[in-house]
C-alpha positions as CSV (number, residue, x, y, z in Angstrom):
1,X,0.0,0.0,0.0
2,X,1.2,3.3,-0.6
3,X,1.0,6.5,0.9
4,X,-1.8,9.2,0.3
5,X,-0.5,10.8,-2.5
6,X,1.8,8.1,-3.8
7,X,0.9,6.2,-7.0
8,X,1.2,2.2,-7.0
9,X,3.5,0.8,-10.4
10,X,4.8,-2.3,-10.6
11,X,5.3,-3.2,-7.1
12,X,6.7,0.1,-5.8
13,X,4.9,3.8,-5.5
14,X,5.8,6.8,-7.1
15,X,5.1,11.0,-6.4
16,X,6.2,13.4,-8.4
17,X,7.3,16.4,-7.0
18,X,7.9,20.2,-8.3
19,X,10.1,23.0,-8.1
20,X,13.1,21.7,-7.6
21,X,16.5,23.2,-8.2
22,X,18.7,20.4,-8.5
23,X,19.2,17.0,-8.6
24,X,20.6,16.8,-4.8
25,X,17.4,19.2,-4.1
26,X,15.5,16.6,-6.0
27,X,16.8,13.6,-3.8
28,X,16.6,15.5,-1.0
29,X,13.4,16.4,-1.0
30,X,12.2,12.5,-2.1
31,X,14.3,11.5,1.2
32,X,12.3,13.6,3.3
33,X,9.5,12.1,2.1
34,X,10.5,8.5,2.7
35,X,11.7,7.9,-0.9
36,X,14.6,8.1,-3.4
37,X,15.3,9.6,-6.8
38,X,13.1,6.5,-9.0
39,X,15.8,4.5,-10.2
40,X,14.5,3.0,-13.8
41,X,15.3,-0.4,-14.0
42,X,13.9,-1.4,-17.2
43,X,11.3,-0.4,-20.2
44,X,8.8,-2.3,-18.6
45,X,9.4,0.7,-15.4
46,X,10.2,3.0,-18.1
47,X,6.7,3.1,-20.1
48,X,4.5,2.9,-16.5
49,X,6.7,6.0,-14.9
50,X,6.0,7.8,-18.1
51,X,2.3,6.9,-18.8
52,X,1.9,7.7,-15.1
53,X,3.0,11.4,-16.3
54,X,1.1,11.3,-19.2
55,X,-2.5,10.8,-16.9
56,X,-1.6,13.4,-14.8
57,X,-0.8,16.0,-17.5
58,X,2.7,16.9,-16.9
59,X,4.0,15.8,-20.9
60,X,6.6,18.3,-21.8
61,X,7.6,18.8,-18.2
62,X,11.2,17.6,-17.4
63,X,11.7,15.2,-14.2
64,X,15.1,14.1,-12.0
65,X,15.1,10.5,-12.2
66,X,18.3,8.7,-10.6
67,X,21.3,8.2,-12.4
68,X,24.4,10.6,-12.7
69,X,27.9,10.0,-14.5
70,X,29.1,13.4,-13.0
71,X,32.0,11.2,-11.8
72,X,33.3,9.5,-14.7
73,X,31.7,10.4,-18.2
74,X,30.2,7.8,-19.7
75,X,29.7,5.3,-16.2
76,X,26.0,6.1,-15.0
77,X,25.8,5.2,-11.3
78,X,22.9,5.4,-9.0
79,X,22.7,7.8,-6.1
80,X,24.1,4.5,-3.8
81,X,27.1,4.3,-5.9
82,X,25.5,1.0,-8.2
83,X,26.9,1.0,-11.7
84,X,23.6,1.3,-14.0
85,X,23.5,-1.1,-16.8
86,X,19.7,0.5,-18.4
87,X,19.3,4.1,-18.4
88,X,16.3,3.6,-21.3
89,X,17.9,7.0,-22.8
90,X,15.8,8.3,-26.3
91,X,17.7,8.6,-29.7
92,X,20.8,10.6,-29.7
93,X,21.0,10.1,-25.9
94,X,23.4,11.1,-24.0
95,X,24.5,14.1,-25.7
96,X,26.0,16.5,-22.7
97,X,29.4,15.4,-22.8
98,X,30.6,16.8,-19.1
99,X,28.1,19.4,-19.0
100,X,24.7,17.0,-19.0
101,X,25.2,14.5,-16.3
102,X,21.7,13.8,-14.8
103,X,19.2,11.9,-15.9
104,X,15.6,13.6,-16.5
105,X,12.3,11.7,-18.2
106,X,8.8,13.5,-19.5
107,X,6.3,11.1,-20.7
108,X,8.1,10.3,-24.1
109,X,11.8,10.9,-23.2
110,X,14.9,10.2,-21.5
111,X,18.1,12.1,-21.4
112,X,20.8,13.7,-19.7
113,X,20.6,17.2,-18.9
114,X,22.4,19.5,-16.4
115,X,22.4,18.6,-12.6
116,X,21.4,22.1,-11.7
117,X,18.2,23.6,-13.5
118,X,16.7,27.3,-13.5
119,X,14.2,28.4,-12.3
120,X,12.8,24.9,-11.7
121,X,12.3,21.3,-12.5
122,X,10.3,18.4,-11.2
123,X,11.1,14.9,-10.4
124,X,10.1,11.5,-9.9
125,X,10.2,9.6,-6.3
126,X,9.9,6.3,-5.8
127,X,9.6,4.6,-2.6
């Protein structure tokens, strides 16, 4: 069962939240809430997070999801240090070289963008 607010998929629940400034922000934020950063595992995870934006309206709106290679360009790791072997990136993904190092969904998208964002972005918590 999850929390009021949170949304069952696939065996864990998800919220997304809003105006964030960062990806730390982002993760914070989720922790404080008795989640993480929604680590996509899959397409299976990757289709339900984004159809769950899709029904609540938020299409073209950018969302942290876990995964960084801030560290080494090119090795995506999890906020826990895990080495990611999916990412589910979209076409010409990743295209930030050392300037686009977090990953970000909408509804029909994943990529790497920057790790700081202005004014605001949302993202996606799963706990």
């Amino acid at each position: 069962m999850c929390a009021i607010g949170w949304a069952r998929l696939l065996g864990s629940c998800y919220l997304i939240i809003h105006n964030v400034m960062s990806r730390q922000a982002s993760s914070d934020r989720c922790r404080s809430l008795g989640g993480y950063l929604a680590v996509v595992s899959d397409a299976q995870e990757t289709v339900a997070i984004q159809e769950f934006i899709a029904t609540l309206g938020y299409n073209d709106t950018l969302m942290y999801i876990d995964g960084s290679d801030v560290e080494e360009e090119g090795v995506w790791k999890t906020e826990a240090g895990d080495v990611m072997t999916y990412m589910g990136m979209s076409g010409e993904e990743p295209n930030g070289n050392r300037t686009e190092n977090c990953l970000v969904m909408t509804h029909d998208f994943v990529g790497d963008i920057g790790c700081t964002w202005s004014p605001s972005i949302s993202a996606v918590c799963e706990m």
